[in-house]
C-alpha positions as CSV (number, residue, x, y, z in Angstrom):
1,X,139.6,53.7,105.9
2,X,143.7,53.3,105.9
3,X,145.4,53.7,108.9
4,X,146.9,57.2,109.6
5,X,150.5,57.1,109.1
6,X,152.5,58.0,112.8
7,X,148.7,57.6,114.6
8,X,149.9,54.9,117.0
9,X,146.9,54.7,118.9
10,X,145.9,51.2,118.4
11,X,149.4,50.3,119.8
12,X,149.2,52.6,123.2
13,X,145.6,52.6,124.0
14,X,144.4,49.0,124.3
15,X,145.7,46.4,126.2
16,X,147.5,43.4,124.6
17,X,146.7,40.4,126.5
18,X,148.8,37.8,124.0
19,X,152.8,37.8,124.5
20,X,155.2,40.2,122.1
21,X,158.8,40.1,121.2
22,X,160.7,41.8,124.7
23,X,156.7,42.1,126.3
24,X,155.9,37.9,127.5
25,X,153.1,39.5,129.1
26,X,151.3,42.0,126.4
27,X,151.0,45.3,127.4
28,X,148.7,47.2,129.6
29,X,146.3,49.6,128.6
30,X,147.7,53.1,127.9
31,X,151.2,51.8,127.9
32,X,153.6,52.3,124.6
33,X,154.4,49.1,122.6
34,X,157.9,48.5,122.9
35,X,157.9,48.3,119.2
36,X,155.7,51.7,118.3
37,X,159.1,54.1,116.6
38,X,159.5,57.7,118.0
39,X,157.6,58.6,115.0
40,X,154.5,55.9,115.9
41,X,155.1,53.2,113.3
42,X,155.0,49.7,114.3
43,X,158.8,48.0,114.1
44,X,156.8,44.3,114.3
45,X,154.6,45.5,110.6
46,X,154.8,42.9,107.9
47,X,156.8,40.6,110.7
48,X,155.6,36.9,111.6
49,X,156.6,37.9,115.3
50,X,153.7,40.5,114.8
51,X,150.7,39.2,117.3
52,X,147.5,37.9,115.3
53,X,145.6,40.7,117.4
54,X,147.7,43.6,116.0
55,X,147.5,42.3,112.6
56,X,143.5,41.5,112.8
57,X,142.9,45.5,113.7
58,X,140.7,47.2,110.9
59,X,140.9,51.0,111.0
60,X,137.4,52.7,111.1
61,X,135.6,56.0,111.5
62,X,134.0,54.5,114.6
63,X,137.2,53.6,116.6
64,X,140.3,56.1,114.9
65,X,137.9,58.9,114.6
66,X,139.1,61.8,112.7
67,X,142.8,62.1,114.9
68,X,145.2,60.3,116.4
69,X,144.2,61.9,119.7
70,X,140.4,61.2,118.9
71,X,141.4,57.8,118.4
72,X,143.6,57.3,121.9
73,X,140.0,58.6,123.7
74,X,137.8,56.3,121.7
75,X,140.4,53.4,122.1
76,X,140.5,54.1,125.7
77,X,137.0,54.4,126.3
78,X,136.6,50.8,124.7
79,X,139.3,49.3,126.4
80,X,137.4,50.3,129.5
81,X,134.2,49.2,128.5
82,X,135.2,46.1,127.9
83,X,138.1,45.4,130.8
84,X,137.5,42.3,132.9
């Protein structure tokens, strides 16, 4: 599956434990990338500043779901499965 133009999920639902541009620390779960546009596209795409975690994400069925809102639950639900 291609990712859903404007979705955005992927970069507000899970945390980001590895440091981004004007984030050192990542970003907590459920918290807006700095870099996600008013209209939900990633400012850091295609950029070598991009962390190897954002760039690694495979959009799927099983974790986007069939909306953007679908896919903030499913996200969120993982990220708390697997929280430390």
């Amino acid at each position: 599956m291609n990712c859903r133009e404007g979705c955005g999920a992927c970069c507000i639902a899970p945390s980001i434990s590895s440091p981004i541009p004007g984030m050192p620390n990542g970003k907590p779960a459920g918290e807006r990338c700095l870099h996600l546009s008013a209209v939900n596209l990633c400012g850091l795409f295609g950029k070598p500043e991009r962390p190897a975690v954002c760039g690694g994400f495979k959009a799927d069925v099983d974790v986007c779901g069939s909306s953007s809102d679908e896919a903030i639950r499913i996200l969120g639900w993982l990220e708390q499965m697997t929280a430390t």
